[in-house]
C-alpha positions, 0 to 999 in steps of 0.5 A: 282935113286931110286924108293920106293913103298908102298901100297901092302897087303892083301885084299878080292875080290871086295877090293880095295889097292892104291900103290904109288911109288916115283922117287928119285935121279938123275933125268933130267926127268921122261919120264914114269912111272908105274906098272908090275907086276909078279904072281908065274910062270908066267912073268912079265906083263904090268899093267899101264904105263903113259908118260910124256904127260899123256898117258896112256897104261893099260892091257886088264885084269884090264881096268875099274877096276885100274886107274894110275895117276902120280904128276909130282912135286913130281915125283910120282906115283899111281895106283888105284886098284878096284874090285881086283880079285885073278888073280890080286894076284902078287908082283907089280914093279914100274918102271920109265924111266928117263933121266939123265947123264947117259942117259935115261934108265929103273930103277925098285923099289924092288916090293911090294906084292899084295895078293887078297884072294877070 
């Protein structure tokens, strides 16, 4: 399974990025997906997370602001970043829990960085 990401750079605060990400490979089904992110010296931290169902779980630090949303047909999914504040400054994972043969396990893209200048 393999997850490729797009959409990072760079942008000033009160900008806007769309990161991407598609689920390919081996796959019987995607049971969730969405973004963590990690800033320098700090873990790694839930952004946005949407199940299978449609539900959603974001951070309290970017409700109102981003917004995830997935395409089940092409096994992708997306994240809509508005008002970027610097605080926002990381490098992004996409991540995808997936049921296949092997199981249902977690699976993670290489991270993409996301740099809010102010």
């Amino acid at each position: 399974v393999q997850l490729q990401a797009s959409g990072g750079g760079l942008v000033q605060a009160g900008g806007s990025l769309r990161l991407s990400c598609t689920t390919s490979g081996s796959i019987h089904s995607i049971n969730a997906m969405g973004w963590y992110r990690q800033a320098p010296g700090k873990q790694r931290e839930l952004v946005a997370v949407v199940n299978s169902g449609g539900n959603i779980n974001y951070a309290d630090s970017v409700k109102g602001r981003f917004t995830i949303s997935r395409d089940n047909a092409k096994n992708t999914v997306y994240l809509q970043m508005n008002i970027l504040k610097p605080e926002d400054t990381a490098v992004y994972y996409c991540y995808a829990f997936v049921t296949n043969f092997r199981g249902s396990l977690d699976y993670w893209g290489k991270g993409t960085q996301v740099t809010v200048s102010s």
